[in-house]
ChimeraX commands (.cxc) that place a marker at each C-alpha (Angstrom):
marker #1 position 112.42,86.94,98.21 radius 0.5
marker #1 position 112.29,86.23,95.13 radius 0.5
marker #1 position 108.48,85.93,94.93 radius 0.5
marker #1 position 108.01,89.05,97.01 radius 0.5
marker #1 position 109.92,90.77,94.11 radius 0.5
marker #1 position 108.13,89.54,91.11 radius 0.5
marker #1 position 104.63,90.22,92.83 radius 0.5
marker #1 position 105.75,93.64,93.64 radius 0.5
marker #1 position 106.02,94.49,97.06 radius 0.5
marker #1 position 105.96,97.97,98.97 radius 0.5
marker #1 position 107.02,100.56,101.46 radius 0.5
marker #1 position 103.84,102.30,103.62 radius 0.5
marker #1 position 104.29,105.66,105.62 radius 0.5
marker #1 position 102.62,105.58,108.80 radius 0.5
marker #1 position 101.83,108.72,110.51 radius 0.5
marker #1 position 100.94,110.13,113.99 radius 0.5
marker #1 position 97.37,109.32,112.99 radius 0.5
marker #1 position 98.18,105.80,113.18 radius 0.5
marker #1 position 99.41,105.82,116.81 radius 0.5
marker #1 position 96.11,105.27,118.54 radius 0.5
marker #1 position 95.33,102.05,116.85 radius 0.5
marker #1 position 98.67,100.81,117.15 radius 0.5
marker #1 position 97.80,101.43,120.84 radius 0.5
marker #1 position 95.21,100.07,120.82 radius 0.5
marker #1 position 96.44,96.48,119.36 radius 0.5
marker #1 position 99.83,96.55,121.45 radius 0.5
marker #1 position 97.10,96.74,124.57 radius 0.5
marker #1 position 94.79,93.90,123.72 radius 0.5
marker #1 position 97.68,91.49,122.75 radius 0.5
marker #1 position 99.63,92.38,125.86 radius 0.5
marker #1 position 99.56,89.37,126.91 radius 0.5
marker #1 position 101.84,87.91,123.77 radius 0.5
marker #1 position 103.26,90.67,124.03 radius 0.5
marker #1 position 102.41,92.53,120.77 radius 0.5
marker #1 position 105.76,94.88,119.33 radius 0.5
marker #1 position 105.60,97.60,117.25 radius 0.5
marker #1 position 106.38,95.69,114.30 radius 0.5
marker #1 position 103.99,93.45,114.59 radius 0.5
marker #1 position 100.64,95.96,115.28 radius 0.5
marker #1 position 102.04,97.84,112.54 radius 0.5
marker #1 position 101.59,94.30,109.77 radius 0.5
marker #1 position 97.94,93.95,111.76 radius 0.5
marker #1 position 97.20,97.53,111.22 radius 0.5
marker #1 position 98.29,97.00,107.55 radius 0.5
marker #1 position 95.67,94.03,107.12 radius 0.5
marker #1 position 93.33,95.90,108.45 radius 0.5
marker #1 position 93.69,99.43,106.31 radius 0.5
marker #1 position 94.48,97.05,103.07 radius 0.5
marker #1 position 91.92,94.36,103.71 radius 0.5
marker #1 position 94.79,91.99,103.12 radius 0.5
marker #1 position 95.74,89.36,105.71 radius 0.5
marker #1 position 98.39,87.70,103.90 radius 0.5
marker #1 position 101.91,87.69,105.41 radius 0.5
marker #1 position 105.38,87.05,105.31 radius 0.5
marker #1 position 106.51,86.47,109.05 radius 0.5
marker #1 position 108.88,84.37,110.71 radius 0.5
marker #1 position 106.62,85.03,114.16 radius 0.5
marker #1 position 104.38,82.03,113.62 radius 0.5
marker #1 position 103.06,81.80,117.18 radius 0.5
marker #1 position 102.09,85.10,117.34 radius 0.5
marker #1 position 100.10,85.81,114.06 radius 0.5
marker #1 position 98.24,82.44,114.34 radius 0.5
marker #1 position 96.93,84.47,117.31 radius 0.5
marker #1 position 96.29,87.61,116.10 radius 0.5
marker #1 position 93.23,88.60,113.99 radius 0.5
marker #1 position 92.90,91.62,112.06 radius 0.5
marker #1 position 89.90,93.72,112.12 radius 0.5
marker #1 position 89.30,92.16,115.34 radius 0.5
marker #1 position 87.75,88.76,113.53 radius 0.5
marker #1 position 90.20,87.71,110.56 radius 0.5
marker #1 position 93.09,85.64,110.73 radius 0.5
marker #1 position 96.27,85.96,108.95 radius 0.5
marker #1 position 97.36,83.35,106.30 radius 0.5
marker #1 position 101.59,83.64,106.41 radius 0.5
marker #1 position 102.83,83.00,103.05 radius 0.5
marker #1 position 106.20,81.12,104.69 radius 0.5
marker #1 position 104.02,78.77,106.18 radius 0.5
marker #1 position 101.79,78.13,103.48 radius 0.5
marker #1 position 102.43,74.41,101.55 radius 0.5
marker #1 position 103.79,74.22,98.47 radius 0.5
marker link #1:1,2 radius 0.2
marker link #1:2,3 radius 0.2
marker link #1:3,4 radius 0.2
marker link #1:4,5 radius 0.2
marker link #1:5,6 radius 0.2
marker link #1:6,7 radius 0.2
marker link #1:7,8 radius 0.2
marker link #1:8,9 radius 0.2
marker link #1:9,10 radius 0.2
marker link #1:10,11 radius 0.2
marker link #1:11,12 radius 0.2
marker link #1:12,13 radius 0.2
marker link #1:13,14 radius 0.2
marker link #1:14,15 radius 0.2
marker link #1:15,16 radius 0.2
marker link #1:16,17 radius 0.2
marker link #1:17,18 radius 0.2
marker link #1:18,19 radius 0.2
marker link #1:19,20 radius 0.2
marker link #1:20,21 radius 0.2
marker link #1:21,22 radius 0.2
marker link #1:22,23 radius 0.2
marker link #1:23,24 radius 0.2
marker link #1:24,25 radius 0.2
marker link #1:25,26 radius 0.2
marker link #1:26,27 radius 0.2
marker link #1:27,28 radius 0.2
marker link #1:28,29 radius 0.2
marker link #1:29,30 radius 0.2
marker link #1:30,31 radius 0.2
marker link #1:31,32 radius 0.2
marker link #1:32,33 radius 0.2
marker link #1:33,34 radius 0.2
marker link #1:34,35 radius 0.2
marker link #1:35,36 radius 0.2
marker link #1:36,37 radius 0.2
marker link #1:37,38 radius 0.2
marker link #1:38,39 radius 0.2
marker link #1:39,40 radius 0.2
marker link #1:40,41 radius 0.2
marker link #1:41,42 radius 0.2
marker link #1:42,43 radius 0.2
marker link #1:43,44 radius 0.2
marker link #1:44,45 radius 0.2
marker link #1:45,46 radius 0.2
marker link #1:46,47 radius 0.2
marker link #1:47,48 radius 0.2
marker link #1:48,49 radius 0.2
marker link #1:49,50 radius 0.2
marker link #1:50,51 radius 0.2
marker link #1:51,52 radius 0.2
marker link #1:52,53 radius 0.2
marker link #1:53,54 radius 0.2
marker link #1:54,55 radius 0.2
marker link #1:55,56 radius 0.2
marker link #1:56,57 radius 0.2
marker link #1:57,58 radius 0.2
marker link #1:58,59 radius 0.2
marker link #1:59,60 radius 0.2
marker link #1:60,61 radius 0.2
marker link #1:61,62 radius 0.2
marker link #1:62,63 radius 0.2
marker link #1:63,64 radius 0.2
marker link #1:64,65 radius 0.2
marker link #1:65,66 radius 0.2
marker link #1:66,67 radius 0.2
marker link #1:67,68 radius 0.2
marker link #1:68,69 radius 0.2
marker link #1:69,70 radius 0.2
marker link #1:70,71 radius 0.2
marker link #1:71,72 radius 0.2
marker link #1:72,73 radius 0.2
marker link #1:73,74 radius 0.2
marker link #1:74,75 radius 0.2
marker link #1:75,76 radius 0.2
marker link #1:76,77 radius 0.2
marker link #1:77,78 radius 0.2
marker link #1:78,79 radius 0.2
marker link #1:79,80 radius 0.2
view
C-alpha cells in the first residue's frame, strides 16, 4: 500500500457507456468466470494502455489479455 500511495494511485468513473464492453469481456471469459470487478481492471488496461496490476486473482489475470492480445504484469507477483 504503501507503494500504491507514493506512486499516486486513482479513482475512475465508469459510465453506462462502458456497459457493452464490460459485456462483452464477462462473455468471452465465461468460462473463468469473469466478475464485474475484474472486466472493469481489463477494461481499465485497455482505455489506459496500462496492463499493470495489483490483484490477488492470480489465476485469472494470467489468463486474461487486454485489448484482446496483451497480458497483464501483477505488481504482487512481480520479484523483488
Amino acid at each position: 500500500m504503501e507503494t500504491l500511495a507514493s506512486q499516486g494511485i486513482g479513482v475512475i468513473a465508469m459510465g453506462a457507456d462502458h456497459l457493452p464492453r464490460l459485456t462483452e469481456l464477462m462473455r468471452q471469459y465465461a468460462d473463468l468466470p469473469m466478475d464485474l470487478a475484474d472486466a472493469s481492471l481489463v477494461l481499465l488496461a485497455e482505455e489506459f494502455g496500462e496492463g499493470r496490476i495489483v490483484s490477488t486473482d492470480e489465476r485469472d489475470f494470467h489468463a486474461y489479455r487486454w485489448k484482446s492480445q496483451h497480458p497483464f504484469s501483477n505488481l504482487l507477483l512481480a520479484q523483488s
